[in-house]
Backbone as ProteinMPNN parsed JSONL, in Angstrom:
{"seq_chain_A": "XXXXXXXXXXXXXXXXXXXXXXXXXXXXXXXXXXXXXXXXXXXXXXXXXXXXXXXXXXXXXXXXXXXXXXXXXXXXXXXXXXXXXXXXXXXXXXXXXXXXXXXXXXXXXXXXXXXXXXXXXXXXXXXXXXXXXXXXXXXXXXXXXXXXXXXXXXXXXXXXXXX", "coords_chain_A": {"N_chain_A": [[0.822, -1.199, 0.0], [1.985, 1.086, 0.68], [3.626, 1.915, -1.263], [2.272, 1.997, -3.127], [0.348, 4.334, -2.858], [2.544, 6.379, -2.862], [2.7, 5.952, -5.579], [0.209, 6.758, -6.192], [-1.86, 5.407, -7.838], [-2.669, 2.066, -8.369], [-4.101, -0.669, -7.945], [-6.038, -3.263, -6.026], [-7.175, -6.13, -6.065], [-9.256, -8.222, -4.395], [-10.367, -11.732, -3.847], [-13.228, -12.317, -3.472], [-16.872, -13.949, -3.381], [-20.082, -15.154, -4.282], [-21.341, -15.707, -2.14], [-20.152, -14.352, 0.121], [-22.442, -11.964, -0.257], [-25.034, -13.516, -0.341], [-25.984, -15.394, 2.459], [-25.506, -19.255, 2.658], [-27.129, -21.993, 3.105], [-25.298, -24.313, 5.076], [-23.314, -22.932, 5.039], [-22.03, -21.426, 6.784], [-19.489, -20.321, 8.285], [-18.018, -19.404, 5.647], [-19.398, -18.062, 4.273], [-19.716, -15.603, 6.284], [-16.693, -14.722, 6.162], [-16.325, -14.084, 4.016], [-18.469, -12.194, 3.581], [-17.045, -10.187, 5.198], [-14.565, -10.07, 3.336], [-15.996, -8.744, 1.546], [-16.711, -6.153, 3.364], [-14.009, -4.945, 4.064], [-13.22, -4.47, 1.532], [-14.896, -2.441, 0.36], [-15.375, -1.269, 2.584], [-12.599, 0.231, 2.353], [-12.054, 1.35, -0.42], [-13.694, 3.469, 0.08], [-12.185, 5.472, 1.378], [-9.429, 5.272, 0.246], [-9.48, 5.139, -2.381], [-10.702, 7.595, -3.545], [-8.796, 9.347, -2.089], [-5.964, 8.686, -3.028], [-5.988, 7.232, -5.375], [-6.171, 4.458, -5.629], [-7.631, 2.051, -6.195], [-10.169, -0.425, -5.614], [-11.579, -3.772, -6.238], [-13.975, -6.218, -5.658], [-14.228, -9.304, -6.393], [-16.652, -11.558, -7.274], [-17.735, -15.035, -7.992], [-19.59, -17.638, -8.61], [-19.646, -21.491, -7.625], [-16.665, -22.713, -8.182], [-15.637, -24.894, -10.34], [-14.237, -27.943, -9.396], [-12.822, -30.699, -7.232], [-13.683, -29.953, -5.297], [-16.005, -30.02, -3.901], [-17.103, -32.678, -4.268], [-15.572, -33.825, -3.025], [-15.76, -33.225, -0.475], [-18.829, -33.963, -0.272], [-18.407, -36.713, -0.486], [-16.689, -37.271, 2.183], [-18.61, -36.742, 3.584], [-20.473, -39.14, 3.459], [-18.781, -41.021, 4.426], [-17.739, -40.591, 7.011], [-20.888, -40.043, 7.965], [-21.53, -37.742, 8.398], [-23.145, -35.435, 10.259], [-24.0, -35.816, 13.401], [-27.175, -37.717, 14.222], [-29.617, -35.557, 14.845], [-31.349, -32.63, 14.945], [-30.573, -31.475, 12.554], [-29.873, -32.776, 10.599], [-31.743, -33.572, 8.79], [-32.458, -31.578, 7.538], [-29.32, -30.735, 6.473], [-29.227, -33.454, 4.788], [-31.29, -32.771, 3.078], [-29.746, -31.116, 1.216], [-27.793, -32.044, 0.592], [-28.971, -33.709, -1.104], [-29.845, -32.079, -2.784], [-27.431, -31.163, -4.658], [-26.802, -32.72, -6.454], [-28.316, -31.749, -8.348], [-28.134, -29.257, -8.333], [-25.59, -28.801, -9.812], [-26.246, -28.542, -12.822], [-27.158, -25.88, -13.333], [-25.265, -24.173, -13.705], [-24.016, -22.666, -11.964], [-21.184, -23.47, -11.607], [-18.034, -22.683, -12.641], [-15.086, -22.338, -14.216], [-11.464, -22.407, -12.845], [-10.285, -20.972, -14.791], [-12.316, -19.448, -15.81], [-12.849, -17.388, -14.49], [-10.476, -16.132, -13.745], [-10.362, -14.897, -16.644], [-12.012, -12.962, -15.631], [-11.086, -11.385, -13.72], [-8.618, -10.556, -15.083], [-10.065, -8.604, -17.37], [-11.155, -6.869, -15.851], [-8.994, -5.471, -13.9], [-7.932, -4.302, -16.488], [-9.855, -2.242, -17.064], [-10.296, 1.307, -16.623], [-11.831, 2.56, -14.695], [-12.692, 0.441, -12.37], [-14.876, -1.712, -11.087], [-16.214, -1.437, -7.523], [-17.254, -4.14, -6.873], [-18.308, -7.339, -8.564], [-19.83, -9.605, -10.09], [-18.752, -13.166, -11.747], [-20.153, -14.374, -13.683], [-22.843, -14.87, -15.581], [-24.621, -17.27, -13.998], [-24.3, -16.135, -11.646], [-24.661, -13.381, -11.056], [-27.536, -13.435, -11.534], [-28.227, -14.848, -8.976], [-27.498, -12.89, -7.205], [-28.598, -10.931, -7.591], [-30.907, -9.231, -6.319], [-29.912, -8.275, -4.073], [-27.75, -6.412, -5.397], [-28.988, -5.24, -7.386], [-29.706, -2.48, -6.983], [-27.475, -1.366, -7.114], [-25.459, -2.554, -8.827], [-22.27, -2.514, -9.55], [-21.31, -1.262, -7.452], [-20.361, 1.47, -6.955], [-21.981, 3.427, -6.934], [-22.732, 3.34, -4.201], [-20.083, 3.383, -3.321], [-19.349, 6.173, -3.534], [-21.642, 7.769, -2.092], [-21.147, 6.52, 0.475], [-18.615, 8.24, 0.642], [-19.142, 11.006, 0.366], [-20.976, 11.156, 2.623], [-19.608, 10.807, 5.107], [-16.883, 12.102, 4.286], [-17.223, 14.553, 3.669]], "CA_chain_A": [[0.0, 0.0, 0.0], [2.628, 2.4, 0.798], [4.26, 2.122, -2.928], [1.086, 2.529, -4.189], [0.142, 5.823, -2.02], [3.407, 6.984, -3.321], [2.721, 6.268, -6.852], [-1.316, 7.535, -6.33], [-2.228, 4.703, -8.511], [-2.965, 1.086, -7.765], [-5.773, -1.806, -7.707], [-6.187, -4.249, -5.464], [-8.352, -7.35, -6.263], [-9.745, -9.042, -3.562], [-11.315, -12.56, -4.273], [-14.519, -12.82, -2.478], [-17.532, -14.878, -3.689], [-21.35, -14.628, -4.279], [-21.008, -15.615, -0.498], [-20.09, -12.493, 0.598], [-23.548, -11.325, -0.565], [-26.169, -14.314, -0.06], [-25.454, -16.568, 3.002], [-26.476, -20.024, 2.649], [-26.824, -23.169, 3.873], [-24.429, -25.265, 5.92], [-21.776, -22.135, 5.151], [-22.146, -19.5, 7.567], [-18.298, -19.965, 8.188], [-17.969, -19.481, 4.683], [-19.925, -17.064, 3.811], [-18.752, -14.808, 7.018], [-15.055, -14.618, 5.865], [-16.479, -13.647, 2.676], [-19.143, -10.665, 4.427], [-15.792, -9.542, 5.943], [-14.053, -9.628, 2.603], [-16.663, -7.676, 0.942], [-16.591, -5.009, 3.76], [-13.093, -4.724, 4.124], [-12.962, -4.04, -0.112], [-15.693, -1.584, 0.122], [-14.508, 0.348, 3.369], [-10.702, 0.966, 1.504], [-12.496, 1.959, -1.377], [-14.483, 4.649, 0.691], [-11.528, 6.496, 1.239], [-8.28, 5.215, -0.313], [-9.735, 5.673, -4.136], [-10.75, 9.079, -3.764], [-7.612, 10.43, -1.7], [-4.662, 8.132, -3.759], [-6.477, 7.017, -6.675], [-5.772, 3.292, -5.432], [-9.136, 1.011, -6.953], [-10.28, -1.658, -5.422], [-12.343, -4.778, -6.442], [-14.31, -7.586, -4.86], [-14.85, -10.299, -7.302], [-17.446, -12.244, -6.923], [-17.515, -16.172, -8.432], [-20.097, -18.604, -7.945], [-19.023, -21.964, -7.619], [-15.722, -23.198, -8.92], [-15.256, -26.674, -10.932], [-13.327, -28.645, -8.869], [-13.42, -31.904, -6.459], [-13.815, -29.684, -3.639], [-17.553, -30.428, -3.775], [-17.223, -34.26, -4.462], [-14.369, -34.805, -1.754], [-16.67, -33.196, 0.682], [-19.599, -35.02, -0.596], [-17.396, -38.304, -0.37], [-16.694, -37.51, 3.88], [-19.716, -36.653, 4.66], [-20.867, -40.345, 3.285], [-18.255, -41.952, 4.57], [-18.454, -40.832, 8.479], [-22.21, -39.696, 8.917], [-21.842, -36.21, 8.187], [-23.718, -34.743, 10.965], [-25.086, -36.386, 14.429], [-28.79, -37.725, 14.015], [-30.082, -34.218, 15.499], [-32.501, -31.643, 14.118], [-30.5, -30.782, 11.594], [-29.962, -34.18, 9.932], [-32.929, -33.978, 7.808], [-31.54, -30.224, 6.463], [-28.421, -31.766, 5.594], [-29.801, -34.518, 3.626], [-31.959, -32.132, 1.688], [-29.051, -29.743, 0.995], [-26.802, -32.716, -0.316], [-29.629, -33.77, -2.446], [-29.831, -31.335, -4.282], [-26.169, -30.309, -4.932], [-26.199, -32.531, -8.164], [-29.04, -30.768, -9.096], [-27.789, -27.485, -8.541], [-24.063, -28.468, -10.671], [-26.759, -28.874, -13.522], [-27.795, -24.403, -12.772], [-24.654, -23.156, -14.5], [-23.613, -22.673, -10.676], [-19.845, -23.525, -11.639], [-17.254, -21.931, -13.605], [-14.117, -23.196, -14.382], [-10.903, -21.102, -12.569], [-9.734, -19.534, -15.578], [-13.169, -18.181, -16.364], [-12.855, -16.44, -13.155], [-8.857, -15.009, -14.088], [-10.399, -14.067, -17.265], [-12.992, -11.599, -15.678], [-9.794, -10.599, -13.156], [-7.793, -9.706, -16.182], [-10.755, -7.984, -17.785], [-11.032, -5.664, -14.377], [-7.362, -5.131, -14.214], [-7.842, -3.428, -17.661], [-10.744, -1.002, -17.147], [-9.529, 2.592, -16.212], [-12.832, 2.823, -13.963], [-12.778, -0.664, -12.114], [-15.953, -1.75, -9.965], [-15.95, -2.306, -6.147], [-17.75, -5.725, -7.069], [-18.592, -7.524, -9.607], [-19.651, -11.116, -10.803], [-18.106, -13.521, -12.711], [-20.399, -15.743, -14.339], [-24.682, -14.793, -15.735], [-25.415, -17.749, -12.491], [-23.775, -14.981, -10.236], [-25.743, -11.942, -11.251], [-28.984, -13.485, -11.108], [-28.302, -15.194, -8.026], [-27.407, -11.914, -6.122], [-29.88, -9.776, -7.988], [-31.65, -9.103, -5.184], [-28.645, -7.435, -2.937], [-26.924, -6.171, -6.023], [-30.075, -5.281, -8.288], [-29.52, -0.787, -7.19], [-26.167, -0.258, -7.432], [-24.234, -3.679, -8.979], [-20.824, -2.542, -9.391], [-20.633, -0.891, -6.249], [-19.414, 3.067, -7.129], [-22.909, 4.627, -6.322], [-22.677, 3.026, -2.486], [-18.997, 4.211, -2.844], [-19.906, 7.781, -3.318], [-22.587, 7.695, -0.616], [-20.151, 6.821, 1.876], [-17.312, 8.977, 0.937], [-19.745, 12.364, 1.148], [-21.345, 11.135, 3.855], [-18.3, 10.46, 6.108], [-15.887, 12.511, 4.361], [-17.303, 16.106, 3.396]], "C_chain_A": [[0.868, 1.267, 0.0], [3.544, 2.823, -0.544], [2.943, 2.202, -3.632], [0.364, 4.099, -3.553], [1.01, 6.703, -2.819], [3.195, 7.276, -4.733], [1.197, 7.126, -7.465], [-1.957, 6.723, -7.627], [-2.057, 3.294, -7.761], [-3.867, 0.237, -8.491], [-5.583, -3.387, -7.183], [-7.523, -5.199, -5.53], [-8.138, -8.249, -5.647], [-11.06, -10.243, -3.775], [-12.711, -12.86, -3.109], [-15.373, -14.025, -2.952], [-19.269, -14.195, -3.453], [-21.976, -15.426, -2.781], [-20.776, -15.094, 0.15], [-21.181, -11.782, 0.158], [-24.658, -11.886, -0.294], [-25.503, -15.016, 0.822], [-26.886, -18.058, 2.727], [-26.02, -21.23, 3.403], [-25.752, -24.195, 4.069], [-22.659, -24.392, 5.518], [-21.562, -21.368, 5.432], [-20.321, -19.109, 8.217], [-17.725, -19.19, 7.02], [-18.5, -18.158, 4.411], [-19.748, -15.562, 4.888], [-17.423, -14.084, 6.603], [-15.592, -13.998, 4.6], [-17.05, -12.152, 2.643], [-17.869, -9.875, 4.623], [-14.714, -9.079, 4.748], [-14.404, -8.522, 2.071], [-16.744, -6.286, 1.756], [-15.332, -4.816, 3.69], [-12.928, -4.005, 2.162], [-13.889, -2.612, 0.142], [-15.082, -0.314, 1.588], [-12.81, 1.236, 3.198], [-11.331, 1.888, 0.974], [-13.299, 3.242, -0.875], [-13.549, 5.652, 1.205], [-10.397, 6.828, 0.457], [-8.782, 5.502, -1.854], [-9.726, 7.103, -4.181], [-9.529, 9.991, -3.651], [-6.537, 9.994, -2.69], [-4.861, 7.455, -4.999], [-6.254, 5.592, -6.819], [-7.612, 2.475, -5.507], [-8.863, -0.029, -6.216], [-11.587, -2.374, -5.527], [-12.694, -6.198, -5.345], [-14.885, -8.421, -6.172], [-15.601, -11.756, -6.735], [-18.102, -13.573, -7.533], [-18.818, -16.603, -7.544], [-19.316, -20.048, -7.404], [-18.02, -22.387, -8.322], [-15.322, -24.634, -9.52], [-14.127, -26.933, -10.35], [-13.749, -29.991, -7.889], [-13.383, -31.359, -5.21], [-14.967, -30.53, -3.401], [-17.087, -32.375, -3.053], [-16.387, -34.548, -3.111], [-15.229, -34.159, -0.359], [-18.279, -33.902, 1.077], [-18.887, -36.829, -0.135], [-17.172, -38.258, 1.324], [-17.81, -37.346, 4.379], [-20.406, -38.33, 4.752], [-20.243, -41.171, 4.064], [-17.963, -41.862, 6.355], [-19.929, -40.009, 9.152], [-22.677, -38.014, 8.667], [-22.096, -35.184, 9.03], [-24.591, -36.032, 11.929], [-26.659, -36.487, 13.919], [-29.419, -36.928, 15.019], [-30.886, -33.729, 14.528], [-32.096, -30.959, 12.799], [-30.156, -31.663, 11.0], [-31.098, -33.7, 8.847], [-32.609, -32.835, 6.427], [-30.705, -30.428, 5.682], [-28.131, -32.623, 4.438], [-30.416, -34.057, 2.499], [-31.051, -31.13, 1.074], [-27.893, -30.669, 0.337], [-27.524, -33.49, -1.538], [-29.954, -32.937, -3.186], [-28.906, -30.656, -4.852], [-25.842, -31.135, -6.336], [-27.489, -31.899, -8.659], [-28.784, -29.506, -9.305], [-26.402, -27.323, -9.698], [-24.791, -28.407, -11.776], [-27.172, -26.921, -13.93], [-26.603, -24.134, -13.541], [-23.871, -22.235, -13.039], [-22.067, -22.612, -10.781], [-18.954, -23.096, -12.481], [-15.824, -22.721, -13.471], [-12.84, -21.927, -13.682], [-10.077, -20.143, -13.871], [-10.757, -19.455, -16.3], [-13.373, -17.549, -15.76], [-11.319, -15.62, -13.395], [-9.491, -14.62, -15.004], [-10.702, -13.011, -16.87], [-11.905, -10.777, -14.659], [-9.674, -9.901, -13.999], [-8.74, -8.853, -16.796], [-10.861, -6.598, -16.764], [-10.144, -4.833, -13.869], [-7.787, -4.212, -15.517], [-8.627, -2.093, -17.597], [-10.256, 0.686, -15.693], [-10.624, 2.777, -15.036], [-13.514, 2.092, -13.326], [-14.13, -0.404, -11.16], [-15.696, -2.172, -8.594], [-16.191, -3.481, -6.442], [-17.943, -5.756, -8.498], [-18.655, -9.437, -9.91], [-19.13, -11.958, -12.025], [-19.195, -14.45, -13.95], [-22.631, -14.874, -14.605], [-25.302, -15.411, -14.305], [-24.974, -16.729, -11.561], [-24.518, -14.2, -10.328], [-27.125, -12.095, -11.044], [-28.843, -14.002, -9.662], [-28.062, -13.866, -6.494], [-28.037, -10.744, -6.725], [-30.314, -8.674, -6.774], [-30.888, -7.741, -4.205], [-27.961, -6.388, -4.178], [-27.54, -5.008, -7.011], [-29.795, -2.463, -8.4], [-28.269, -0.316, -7.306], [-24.929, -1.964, -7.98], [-22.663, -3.209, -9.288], [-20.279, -1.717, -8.16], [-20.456, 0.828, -6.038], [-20.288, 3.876, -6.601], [-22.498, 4.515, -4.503], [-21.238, 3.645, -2.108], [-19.075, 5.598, -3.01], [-20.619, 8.212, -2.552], [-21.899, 7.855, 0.512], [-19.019, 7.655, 1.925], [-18.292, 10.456, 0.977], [-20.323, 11.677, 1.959], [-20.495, 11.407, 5.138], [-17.221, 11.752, 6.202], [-15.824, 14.041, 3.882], [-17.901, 16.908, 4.265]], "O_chain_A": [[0.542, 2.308, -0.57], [4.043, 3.935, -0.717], [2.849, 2.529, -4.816], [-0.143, 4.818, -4.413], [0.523, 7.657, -3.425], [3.372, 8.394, -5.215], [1.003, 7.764, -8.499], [-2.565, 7.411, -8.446], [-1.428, 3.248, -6.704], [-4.31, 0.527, -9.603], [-5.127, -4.364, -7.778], [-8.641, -4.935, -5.088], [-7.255, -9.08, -5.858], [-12.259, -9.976, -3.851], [-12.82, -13.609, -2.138], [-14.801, -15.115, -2.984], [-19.623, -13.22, -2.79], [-23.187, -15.584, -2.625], [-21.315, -15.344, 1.228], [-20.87, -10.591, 0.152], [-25.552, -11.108, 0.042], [-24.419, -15.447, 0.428], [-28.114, -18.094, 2.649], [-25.0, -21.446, 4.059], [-25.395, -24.883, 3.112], [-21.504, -24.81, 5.603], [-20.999, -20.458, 4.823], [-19.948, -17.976, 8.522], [-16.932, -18.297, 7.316], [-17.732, -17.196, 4.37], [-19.655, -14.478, 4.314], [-17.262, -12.877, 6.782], [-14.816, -13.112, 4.244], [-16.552, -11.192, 2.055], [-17.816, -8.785, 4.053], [-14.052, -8.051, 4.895], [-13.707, -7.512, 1.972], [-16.837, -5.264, 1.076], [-15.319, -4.082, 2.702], [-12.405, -2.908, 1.966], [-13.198, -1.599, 0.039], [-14.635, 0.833, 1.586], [-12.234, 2.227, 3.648], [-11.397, 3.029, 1.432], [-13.474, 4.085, -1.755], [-14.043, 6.74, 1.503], [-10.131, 7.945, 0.015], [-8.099, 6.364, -2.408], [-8.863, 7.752, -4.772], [-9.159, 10.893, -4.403], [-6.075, 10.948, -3.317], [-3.88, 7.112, -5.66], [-6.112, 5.21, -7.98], [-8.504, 2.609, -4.669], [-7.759, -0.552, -6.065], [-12.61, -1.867, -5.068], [-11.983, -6.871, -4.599], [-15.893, -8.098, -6.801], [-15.179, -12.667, -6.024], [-19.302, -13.347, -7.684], [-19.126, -16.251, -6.406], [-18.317, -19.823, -6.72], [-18.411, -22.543, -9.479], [-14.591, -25.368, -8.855], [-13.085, -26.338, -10.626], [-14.94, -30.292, -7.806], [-13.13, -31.99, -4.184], [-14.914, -31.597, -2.791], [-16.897, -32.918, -1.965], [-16.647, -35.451, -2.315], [-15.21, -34.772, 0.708], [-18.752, -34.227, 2.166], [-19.275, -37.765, 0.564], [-17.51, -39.311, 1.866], [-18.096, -37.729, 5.513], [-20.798, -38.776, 5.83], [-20.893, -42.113, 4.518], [-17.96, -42.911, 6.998], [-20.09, -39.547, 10.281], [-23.738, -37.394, 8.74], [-21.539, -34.1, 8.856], [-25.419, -36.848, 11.525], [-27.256, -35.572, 13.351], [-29.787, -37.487, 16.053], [-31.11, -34.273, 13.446], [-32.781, -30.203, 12.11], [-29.82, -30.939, 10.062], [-30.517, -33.526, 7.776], [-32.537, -32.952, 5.204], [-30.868, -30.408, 4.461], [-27.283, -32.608, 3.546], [-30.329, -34.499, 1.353], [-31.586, -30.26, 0.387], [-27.084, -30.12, -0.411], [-26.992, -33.826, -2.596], [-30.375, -33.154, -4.323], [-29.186, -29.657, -5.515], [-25.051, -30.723, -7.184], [-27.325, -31.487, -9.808], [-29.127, -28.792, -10.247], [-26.116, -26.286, -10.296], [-23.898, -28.02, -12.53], [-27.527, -26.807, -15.103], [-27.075, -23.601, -14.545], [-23.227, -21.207, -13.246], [-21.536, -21.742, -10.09], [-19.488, -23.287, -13.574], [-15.616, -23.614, -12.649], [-13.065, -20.731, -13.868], [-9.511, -19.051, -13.84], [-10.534, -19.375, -17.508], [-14.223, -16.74, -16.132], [-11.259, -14.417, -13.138], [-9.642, -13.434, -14.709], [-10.142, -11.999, -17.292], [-11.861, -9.553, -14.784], [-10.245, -8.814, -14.093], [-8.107, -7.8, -16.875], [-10.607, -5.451, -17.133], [-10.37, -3.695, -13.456], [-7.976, -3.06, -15.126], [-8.159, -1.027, -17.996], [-10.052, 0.825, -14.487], [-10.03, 3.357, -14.127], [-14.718, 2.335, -13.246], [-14.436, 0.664, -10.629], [-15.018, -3.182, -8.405], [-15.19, -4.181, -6.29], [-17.855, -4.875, -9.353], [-17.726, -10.244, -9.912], [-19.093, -11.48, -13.159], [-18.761, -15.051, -14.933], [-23.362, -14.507, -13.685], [-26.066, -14.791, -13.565], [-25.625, -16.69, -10.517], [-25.358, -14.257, -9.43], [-27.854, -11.243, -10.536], [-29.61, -13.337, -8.966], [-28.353, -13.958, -5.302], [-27.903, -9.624, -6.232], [-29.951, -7.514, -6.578], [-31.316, -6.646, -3.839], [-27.596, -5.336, -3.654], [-26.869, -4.05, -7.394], [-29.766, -1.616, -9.294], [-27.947, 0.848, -7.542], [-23.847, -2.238, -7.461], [-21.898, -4.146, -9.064], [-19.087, -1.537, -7.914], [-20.438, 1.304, -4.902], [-19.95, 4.856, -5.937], [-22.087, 5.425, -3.784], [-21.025, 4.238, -1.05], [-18.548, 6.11, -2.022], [-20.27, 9.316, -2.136], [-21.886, 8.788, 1.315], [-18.426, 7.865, 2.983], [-17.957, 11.099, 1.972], [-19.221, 11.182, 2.194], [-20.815, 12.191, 6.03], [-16.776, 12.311, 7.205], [-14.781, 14.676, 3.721], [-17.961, 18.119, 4.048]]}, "name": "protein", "num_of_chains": 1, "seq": "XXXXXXXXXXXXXXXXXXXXXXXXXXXXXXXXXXXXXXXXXXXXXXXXXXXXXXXXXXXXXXXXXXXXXXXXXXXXXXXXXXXXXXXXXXXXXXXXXXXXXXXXXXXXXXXXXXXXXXXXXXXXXXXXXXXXXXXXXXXXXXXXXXXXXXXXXXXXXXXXXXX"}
């Protein structure tokens, strides 16, 4: 940060996730660390852009093609997953339908997630956020739907705070 202060240019891209915007089930660890990313990106950006001209991004990915899924799918089978408690039944309905959901367009591959990096990296007028994938945008509609790249909410808070 302090070579980029100096130079009054910058951009820091911070990987978050469309978990940092919707929490869901059985990933409130998960999706926490992610809340925390997304504020931490957005409270820089509320002062460091304006004063040093230093940009910063939260990119926001749905899921990623990989055997994370499956190898966590694969332990939960193989010791029980979760005590037979009240939330057993949740569980069960939340791993049945995870091959239905890889079927949603839910996953991206990781270099269709560096592309939209490198694409972000390029633009002279980067967004606080931003999704990677059509399943991302509709899926955080909702949260995202008045200001999706972020710049109005960053202007809000920097006169609010800082004039």
């Amino acid at each position: 940060m302090p070579h980029m202060r100096k130079a009054r240019a910058g951009h820091v891209i911070n990987i978050s996730s469309v978990g940092g915007l919707v929490g869901q089930p059985f990933n409130e660890v998960y999706c926490g660390a992610k809340f925390a990313v997304e504020g931490l990106t957005e409270a820089m950006a509320s002062y460091i852009t304006p004063a040093f001209g230093i940009h910063f991004t939260a990119i926001e990915p749905g899921g990623i093609a990989s055997e994370f899924a499956n190898t966590v799918l694969e332990q939960v089978a193989q010791t029980g997953g979760m005590l037979e408690d009240e939330y057993l039944p949740i569980l069960q309905k939340y791993i049945s339908g995870s091959q239905n959901r890889q079927e949603t367009g839910i996953y991206q591959t990781a270099d269709e997630v560096a592309a939209v990096v490198m694409q972000v990296m390029a633009l002279p007028q980067p967004p606080i956020r931003t999704r990677t994938s059509d399943w991302s945008e509709a899926f955080t509609s909702l949260k995202t739907g008045l200001d999706p790249d972020g710049l109005k909410q960053q202007s809000q808070v920097a006169e609010q705070f800082l004039t």
